[in-house]
C-alpha positions in Angstrom: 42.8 4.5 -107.8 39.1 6.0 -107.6 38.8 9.9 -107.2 38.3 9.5 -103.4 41.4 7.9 -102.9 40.4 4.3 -102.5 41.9 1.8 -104.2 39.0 -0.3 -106.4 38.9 -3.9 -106.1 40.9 -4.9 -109.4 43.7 -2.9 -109.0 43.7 -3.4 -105.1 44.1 -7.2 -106.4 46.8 -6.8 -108.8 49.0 -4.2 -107.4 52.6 -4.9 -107.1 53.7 -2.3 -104.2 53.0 -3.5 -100.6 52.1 -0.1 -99.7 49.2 0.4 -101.7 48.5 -3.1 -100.7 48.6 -2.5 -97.1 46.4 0.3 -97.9 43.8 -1.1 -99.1 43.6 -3.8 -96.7 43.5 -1.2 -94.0 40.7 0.7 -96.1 38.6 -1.9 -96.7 39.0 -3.0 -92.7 37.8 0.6 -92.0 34.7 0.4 -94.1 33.7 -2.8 -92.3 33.9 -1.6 -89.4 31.9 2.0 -90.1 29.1 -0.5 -91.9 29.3 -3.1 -88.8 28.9 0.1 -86.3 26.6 2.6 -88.5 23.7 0.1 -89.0 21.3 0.0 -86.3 21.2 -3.0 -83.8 18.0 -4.9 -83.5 15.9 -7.2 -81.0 14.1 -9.9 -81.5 10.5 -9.2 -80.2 9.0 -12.7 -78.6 5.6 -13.9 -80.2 4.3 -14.6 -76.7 5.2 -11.2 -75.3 6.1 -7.5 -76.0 9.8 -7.8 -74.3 12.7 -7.3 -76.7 15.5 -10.1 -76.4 18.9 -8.4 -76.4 21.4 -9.2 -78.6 25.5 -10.4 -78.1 25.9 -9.9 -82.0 23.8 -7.7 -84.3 22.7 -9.0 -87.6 23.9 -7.4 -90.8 22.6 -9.8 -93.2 25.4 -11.8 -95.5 28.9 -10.4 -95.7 30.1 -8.1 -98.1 32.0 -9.6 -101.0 34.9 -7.3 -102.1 33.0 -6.4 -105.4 30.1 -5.0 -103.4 32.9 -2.6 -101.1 32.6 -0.2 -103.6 28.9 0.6 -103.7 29.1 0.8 -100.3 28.8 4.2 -99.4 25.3 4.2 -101.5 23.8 1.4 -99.6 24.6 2.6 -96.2 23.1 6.2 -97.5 20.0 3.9 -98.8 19.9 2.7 -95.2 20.1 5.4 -93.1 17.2 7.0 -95.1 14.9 3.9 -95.0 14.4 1.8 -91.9 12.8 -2.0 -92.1 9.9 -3.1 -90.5 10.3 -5.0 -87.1 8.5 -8.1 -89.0 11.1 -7.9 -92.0 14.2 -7.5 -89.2 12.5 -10.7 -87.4 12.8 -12.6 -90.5 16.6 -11.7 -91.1 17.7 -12.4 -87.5 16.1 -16.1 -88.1 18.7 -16.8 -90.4 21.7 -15.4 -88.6 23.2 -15.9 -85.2 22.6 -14.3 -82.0 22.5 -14.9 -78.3 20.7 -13.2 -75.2 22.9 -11.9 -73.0 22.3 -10.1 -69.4 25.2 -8.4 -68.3 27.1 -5.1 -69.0 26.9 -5.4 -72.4 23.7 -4.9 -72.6 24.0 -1.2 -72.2 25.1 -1.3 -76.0 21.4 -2.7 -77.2 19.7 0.9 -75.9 19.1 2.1 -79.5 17.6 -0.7 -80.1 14.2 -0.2 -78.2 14.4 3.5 -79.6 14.8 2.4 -83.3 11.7 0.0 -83.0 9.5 2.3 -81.5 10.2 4.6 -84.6 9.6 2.5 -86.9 6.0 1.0 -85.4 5.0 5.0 -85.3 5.9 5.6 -89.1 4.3 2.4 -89.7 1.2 3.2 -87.6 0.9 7.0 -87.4 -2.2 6.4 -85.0 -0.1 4.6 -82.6 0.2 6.8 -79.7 2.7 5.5 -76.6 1.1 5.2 -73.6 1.2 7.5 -71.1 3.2 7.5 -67.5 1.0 6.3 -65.0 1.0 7.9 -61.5 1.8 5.4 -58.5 0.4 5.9 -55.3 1.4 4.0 -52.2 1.9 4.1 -48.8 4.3 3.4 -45.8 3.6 1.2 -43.0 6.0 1.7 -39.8 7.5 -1.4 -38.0 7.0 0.7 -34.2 3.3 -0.2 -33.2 4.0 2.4 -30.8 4.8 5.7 -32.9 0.9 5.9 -34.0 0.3 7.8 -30.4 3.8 8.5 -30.1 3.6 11.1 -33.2 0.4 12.2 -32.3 1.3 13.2 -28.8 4.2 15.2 -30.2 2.2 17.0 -32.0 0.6 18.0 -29.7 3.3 18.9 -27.2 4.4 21.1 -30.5 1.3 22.5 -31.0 0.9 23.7 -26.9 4.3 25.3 -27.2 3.7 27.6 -30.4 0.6 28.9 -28.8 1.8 29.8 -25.8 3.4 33.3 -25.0 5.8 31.8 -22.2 7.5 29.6 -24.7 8.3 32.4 -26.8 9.5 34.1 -24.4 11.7 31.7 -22.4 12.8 30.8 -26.4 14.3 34.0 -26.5 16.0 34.2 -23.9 17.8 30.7 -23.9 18.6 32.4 -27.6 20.4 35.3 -26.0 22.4 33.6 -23.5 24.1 31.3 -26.3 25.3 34.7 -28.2 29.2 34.6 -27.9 28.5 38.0 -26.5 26.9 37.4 -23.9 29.1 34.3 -23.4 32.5 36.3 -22.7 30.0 39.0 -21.2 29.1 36.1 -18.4 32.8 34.7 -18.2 33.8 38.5 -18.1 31.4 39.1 -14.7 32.6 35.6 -13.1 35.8 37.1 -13.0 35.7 39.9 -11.7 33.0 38.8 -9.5 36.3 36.9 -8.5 38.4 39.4 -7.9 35.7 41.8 -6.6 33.1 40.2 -4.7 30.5 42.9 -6.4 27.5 40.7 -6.2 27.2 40.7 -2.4 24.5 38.0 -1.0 23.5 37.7 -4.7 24.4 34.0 -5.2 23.4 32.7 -2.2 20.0 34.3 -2.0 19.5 32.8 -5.8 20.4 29.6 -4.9 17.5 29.4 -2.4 15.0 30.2 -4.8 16.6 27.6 -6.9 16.3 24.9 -4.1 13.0 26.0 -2.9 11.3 27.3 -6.7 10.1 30.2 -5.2 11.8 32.6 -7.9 12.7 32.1 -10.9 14.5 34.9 -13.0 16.0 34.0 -16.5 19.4 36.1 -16.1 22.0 33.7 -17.0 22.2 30.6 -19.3 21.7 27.6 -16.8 18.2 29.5 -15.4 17.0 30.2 -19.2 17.4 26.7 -19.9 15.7 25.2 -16.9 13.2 27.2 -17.3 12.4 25.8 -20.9 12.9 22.5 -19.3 10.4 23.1 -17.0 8.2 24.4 -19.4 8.3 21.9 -21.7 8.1 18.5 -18.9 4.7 20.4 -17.5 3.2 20.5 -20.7 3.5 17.2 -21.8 2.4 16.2 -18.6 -0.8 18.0 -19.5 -1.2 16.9 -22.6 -0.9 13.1 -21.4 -3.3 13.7 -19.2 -6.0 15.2 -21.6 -5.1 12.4 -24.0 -6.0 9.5 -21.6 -8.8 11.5 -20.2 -10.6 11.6 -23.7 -9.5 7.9 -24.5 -11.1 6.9 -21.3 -14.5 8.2 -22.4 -14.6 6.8 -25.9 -14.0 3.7 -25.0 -16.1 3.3 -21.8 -19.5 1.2 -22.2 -21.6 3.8 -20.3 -21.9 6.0 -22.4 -23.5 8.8 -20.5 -20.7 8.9 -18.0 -18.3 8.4 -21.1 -19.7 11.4 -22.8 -19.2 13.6 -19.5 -15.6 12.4 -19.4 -15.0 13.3 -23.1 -16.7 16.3 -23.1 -14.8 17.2 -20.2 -11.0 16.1 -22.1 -11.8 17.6 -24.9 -12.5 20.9 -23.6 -9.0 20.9 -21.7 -7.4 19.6 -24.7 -8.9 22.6 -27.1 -7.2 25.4 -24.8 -3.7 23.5 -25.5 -3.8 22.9 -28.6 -6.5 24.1 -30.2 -10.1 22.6 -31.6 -8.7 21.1 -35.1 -5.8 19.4 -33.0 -8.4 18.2 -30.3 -10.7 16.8 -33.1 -8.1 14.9 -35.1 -6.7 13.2 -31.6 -10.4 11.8 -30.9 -10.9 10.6 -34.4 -7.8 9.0 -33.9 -8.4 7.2 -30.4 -12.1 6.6 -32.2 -10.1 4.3 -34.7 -8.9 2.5 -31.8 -12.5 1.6 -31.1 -13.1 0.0 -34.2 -9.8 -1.6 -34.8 -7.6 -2.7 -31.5 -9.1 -6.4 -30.9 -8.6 -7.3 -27.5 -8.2 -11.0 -26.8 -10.6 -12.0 -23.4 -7.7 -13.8 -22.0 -6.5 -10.5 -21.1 -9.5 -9.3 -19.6 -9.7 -12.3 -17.4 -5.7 -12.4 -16.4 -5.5 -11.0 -12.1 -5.3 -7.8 -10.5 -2.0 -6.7 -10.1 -1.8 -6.5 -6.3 0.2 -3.2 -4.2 3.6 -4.7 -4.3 3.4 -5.8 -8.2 2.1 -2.4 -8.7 5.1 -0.8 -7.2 7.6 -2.8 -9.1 6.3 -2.6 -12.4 6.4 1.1 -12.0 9.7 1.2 -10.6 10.7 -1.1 -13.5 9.4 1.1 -16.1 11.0 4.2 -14.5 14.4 2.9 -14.4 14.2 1.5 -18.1 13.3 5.3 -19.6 15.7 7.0 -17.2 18.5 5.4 -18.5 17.5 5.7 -22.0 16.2 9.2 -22.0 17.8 11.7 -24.2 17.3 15.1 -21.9 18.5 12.8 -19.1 21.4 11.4 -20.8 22.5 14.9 -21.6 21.9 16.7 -18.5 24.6 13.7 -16.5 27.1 14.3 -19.6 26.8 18.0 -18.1 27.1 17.5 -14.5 30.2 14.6 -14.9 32.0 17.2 -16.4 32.2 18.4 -12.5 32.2 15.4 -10.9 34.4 12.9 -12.7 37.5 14.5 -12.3 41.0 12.5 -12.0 42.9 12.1 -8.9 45.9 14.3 -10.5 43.8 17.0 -11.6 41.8 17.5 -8.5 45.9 17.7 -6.8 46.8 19.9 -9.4 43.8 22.1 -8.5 44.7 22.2 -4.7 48.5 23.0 -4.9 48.2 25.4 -7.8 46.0 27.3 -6.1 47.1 27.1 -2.4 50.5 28.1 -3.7 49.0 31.0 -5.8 46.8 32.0 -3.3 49.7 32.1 -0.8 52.2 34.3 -3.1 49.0 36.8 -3.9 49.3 37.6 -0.3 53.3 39.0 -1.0 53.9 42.7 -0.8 55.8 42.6 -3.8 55.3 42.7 -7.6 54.7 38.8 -7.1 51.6 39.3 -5.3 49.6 41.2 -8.4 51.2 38.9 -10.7 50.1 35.7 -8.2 46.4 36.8 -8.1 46.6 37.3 -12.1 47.5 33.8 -13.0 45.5 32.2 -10.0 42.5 34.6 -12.1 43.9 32.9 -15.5 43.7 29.4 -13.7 40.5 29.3 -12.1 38.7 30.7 -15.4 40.7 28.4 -17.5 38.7 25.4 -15.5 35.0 26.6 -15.8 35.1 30.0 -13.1 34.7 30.3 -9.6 33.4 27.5 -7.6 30.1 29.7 -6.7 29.4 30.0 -9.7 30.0 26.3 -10.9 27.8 25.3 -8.3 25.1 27.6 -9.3 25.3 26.0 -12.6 24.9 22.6 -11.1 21.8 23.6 -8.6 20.0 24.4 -12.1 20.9 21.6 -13.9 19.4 18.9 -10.6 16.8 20.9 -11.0 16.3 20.1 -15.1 17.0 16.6 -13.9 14.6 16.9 -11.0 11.6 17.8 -13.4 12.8 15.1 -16.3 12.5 12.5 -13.6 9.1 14.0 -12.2 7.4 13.7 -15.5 8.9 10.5 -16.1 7.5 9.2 -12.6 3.9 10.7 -13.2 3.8 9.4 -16.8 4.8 5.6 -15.6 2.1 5.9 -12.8 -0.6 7.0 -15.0 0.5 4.2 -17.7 0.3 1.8 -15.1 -3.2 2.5 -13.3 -4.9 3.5 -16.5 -3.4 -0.1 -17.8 -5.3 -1.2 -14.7 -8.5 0.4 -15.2 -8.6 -0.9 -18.8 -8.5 -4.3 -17.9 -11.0 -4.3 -15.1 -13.3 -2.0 -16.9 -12.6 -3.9 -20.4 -11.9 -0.5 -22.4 -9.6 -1.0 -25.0 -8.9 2.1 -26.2 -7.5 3.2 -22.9 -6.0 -0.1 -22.9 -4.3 0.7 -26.2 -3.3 4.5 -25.0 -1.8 2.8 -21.4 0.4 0.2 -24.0 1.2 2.7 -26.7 2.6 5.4 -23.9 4.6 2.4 -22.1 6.1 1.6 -25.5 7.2 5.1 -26.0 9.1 4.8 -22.9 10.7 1.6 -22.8 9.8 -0.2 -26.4 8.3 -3.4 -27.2 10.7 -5.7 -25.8 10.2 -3.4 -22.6 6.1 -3.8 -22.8 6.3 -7.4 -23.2 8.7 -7.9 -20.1 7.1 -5.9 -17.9 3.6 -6.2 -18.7 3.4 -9.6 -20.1 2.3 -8.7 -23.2 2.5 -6.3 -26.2 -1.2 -6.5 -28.1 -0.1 -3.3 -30.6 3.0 -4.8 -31.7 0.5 -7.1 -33.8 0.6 -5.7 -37.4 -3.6 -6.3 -36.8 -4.3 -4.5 -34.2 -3.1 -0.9 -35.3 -5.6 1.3 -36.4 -6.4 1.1 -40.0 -5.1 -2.1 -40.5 
């Protein structure tokens, strides 16, 4: 028995007890594996190119005889303080057995790459790794469309922020959507129900809603229709400034062209500013150079009155129904009108019957009026006020499907104008705002064709 404990080959051999046997075995087991897991694994560098080839098995050289178990401990200190060479560890692996493997296993070979690298830098100390290298790319988008689209939404964005009404009206839609001055509304509804306090008050406001003579942001619905509002005119404006300036650059006269730009641009520069107003001409000047127009569609015929007509209503149907502010505004407004047949009974006999025992000169009376109060709130409030709220929101819907309308029109001529006056960049404006509105497959169905959904024809392409 050495001093350590372990058993030394001879009288490992020799021993009698099956214990100290069994001991031994299970020592020398241990050892092999410490020396199979405690020597670095290696990789096989390819002659023809600097990628490692990963190993099932690592190579140990020849296997241990039993007499060399006890000078074991020295050679794996000898080896852990001295690495090979990867030339030397090439030259082993030749003579052993080893195959590539790609799978899970792999994880197990990551020391590998790290124990080569150290040993080509103590080899070389003037090897230096090479650095990261920075990559730069960029994104292409699969919408032809969104090039304007983004840019007119900047715009729109850029309007808003500079103008004080927006802030304003901002505010207040802000304020109305407090809690507070939630229950503080649903707090005057009712007692606006019990005690008619507000006189002609709703009547007289739902005039100025109907005929827009007034408008006084002192409730929720108004707040928001008048940010509606706001927002629909504005874009409208900003369109129009947009196609004005596109119109110019891209006219062959360039006199007249000038006049109109000059004219766009200084329209555009009050809405949004003169760095906005630049970067949108630069923009629609890229057009110039890079939307190739094929003279088959110059040549194809004018659209006559009554193809006009039903293009246009085409287009407007197509972006009402997909609309966002439109979609939400109906969601609103069927919460009033879509009503089942047993609620809208329940509605009239509850409150007939309620209505009826309110009129009692007894304690039921009080207590009637109370839970007829408890009902009606429970459903939304009074009916005035319900259909107050519903006069504001035709009139959000009113201005979404104005500026719809106006935008298809102007789409539509200016498409028009392009082809007879062969202007491609108002020709690429016209397609681009159509796309926003009803898409490629829209464009190509209605118009006949889709030129900017051609990879080519974007600007900088």
């Amino acid at each position: 028995m050495s001093p350590n404990g372990i058993p030394t080959p001879v009288r490992a051999r020799f021993s009698t007890k099956p214990g100290k046997n069994s001991r031994a075995r299970k020592t020398s087991l241990a050892l092999l594996l410490i020396a199979t897991f405690a020597t670095p694994s290696v990789s096989l560098a390819s002659p023809s190119s600097n990628d490692a080839k990963r190993l099932a098995t690592p190579y140990h050289g020849p296997l241990t005889s039993e007499q060399s178990l006890s000078n074991l401990p020295s050679q794996l200190a000898a080896q852990s303080s001295t690495y090979e060479s990867s030339d030397e560890v090439a030259e082993k692996l030749s003579s052993g057995w080893a195959v590539p493997i790609d799978g899970p296993l792999s994880l197990l070979t990551r020391t590998t790459t790290r124990i080569i690298r150290r040993q080509k830098v103590a080899a070389n100390p003037q090897f230096q790794p090479d650095q990261p290298k920075e990559l730069t790319g960029s994104i292409s988008t699969a919408d032809p469309y969104q090039h304007v689209g983004w840019q007119m939404d900047r715009l729109l964005e850029t309007a808003l922020e500079r103008d004080e009404k927006t802030k304003t009206i901002d505010m207040a839609v802000s304020h109305y959507k407090k809690k507070s001055q939630i229950v503080i509304a649903e707090t005057k509804d009712a007692l606006d129900y019990m005690i008619p306090y507000r006189g002609f008050g709703p009547s007289a406001e739902a005039g100025d809603i109907i005929l827009g003579e007034k408008l006084k942001m002192k409730s929720r619905a108004s707040a928001e229709f008048a940010r509606q509002k706001n927002i629909d005119e504005t874009h409208l404006k900003v369109t129009t400034c947009m196609f004005q300036v596109a119109m110019g650059i891209g006219m062959t006269d360039r006199h007249r062209g000038d006049e109109i730009v000059e004219a766009g641009m200084k329209s555009l520069k009050e809405l949004v500013g003169e760095e906005e107003a630049e970067k949108t001409a630069k923009m629609l000047a890229d057009f110039k150079d890079n939307f190739a127009v094929p003279e088959s569609i110059y040549e194809q015929k004018v659209w006559d009155v009554a193809q006009k007509q039903a293009k246009q209503n085409q287009i407007f149907q197509a972006s009402i129904e997909e609309d966002p502010v439109v979609k939400e505004i109906k969601k609103r407004v069927h919460k009033y009108n879509h009503k089942s047949r047993l609620s809208m009974v329940t509605s009239q006999v509850l409150q007939t019957g309620l209505g009826v025992a309110a009129l009692t000169p007894s304690f039921v009376g009080p207590g009637a009026k109370m839970a007829l109060l408890t009902y009606v709130m429970a459903t939304g409030g009074p009916e005035s006020c319900k259909l107050l709220k519903e006069l504001y929101l035709d009139k959000r819907f009113e201005s979404r499907c104005k500026v719809i309308s106006e935008e298809a029109h102007m789409a539509i001529d200016n498409y028009q104008i392009a082809l007879m006056t062969r202007n491609p960049v108002l020709l690429a404006c016209s397609e681009s705002l159509l796309g926003q509105m009803i898409g490629e497959m829209g464009v190509k169905e209605i118009m006949g064709t889709a030129l900017l959904s051609e990879k080519r024809h974007a600007p900088g392409a």
